[in-house]
C-alpha positions as CSV (number, residue, x, y, z in Angstrom):
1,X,69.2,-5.2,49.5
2,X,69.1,-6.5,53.2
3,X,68.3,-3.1,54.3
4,X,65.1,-3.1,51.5
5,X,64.4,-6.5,52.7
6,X,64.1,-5.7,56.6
7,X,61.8,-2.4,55.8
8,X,60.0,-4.4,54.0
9,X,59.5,-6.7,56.5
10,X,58.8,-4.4,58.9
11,X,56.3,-2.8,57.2
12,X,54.3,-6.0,56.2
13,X,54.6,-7.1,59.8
14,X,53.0,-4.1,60.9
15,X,50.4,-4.4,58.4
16,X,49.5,-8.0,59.9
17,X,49.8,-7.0,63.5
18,X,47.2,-3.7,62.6
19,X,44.8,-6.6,60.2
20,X,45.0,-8.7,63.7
21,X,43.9,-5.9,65.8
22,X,40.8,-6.1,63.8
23,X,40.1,-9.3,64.0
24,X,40.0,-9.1,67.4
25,X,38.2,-5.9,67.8
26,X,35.3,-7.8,65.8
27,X,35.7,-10.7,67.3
28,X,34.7,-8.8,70.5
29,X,31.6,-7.7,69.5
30,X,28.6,-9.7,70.8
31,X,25.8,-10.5,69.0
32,X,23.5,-9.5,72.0
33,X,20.5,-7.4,71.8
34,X,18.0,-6.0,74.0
35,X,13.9,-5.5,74.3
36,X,12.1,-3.7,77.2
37,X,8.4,-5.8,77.4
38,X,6.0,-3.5,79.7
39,X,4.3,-5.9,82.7
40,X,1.5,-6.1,84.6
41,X,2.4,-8.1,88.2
42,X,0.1,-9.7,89.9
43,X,0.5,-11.2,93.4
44,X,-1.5,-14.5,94.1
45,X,-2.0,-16.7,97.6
46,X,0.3,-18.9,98.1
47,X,-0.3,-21.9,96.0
48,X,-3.7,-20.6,94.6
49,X,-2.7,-19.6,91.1
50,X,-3.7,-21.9,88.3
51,X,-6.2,-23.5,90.9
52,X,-10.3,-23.1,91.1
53,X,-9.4,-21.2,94.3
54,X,-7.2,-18.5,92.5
55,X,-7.2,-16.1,95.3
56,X,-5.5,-12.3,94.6
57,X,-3.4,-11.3,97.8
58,X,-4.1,-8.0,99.7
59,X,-0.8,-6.8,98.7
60,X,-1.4,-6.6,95.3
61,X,-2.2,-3.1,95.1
62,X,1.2,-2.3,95.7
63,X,2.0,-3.4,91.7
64,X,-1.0,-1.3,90.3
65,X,2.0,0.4,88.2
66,X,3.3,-2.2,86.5
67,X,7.0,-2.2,85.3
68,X,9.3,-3.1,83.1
69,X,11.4,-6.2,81.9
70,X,14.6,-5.7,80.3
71,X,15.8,-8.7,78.4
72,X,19.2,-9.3,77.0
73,X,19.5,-12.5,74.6
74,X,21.6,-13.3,71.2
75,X,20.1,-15.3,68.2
76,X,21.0,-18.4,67.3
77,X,21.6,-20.2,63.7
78,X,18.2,-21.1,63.7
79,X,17.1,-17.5,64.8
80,X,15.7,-18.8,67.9
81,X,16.1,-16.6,70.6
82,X,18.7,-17.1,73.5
83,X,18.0,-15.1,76.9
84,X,21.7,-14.2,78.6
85,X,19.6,-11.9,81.0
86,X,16.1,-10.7,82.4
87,X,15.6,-7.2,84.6
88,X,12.9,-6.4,86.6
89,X,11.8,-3.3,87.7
90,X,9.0,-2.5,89.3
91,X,7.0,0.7,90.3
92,X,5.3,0.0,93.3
93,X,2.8,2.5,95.6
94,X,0.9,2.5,98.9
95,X,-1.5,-0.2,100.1
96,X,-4.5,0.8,102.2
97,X,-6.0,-1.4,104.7
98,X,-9.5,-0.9,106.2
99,X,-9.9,2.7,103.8
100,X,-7.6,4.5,106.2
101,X,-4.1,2.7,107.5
102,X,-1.5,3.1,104.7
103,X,1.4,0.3,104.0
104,X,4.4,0.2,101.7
105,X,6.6,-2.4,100.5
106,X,9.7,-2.3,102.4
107,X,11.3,-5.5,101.0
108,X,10.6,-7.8,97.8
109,X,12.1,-11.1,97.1
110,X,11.1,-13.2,93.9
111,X,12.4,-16.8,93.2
112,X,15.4,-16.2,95.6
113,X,16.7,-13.1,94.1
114,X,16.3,-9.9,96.7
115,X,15.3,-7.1,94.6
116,X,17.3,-3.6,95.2
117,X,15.3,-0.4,96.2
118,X,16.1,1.5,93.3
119,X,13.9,4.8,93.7
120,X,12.0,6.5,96.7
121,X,9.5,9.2,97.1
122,X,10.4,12.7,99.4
123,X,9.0,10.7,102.3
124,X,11.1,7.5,102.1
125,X,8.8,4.9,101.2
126,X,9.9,3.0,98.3
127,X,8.7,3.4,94.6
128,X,10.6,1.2,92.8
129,X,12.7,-2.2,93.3
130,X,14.9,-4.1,90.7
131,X,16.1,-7.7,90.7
132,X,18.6,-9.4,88.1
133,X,18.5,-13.2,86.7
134,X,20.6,-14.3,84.5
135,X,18.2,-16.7,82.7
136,X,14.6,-16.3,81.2
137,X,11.5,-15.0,83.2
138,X,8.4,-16.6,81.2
139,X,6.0,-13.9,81.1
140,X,2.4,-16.2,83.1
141,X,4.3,-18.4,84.8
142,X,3.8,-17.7,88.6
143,X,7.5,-17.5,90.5
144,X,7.5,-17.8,94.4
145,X,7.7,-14.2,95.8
146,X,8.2,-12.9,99.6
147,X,7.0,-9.5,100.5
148,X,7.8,-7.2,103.0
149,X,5.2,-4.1,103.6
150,X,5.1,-1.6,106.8
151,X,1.8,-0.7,107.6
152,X,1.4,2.8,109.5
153,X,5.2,2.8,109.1
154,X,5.2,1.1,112.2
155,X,3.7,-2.8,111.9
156,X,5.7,-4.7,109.1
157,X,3.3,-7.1,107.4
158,X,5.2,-10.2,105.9
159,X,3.6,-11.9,102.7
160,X,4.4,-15.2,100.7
161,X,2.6,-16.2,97.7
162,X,3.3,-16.8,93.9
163,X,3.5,-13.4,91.6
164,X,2.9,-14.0,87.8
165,X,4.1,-11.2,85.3
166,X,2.1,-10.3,81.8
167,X,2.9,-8.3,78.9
168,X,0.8,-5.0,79.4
């Protein structure tokens, strides 16, 4: 009977320790989901966005591509969205000055986060830079942005001014 008793046991105690496992193994799973929104960027004057004196910068040609935003969030009881994480990634090309002298953006900063280069054409200039945040980016809202472009490949132009994103 002790014997009986202690297979028993073990086998019940086995049974709890694989229900457990489960538990766990769901308890693990996160609610979080993901969206891709396609943006426009566009890269204002310092200080001149909102304003009657709105003033586009010269650089802005170097966002004519757009990009994407990745977003990461969970729902709430209320079903109200909760953001855990933005991406940004944007596809950036050559800016021309005076028709003929040719620039790229060598660096890109936005709201303190330096963006990584995360693509390149056969010639080296840059295509494509990505920055993290771990909170929401509210698409028309203008964030402060630093840019970095070398002109002729040899006379680095630095830019500072506000750069709004907008659902495409």
């Amino acid at each position: 009977m002790k014997k009986l008793f202690k297979k028993f046991a073990a086998i019940g105690m086995a049974a709890m320790m694989i229900m457990a496992m489960g538990v766990t193994a769901f308890a693990a799973e996160s609610e979080e989901q993901y969206k891709e929104i396609p943006i426009a960027a566009t890269l204002y004057k310092d200080g001149t966005f909102g304003t009657d004196e709105q003033d586009e910068s010269m650089g802005n040609p170097a966002f004519s591509k757009g990009g994407v935003m990745k977003v990461w969030y969970t729902v709430d009881e209320s079903g109200d969205e909760i953001v855990t994480q933005t991406q940004i990634v944007l596809d950036t090309s050559s800016v021309t000055y005076m028709g003929f002298i040719t620039g790229w953006m060598t660096e890109l900063n936005i709201d303190g986060v330096q963006f990584e280069t995360t693509a390149m054409d056969g010639y080296g200039n840059i295509t494509q830079f990505t920055g993290t945040y771990d909170s929401e980016i509210v698409l028309g809202q203008a964030y402060d942005a630093t840019v970095n472009i070398s002109v002729g490949g040899f006379m680095p132009m630095n830019s500072q001014g506000d750069i709004v994103f907008t659902a495409q």
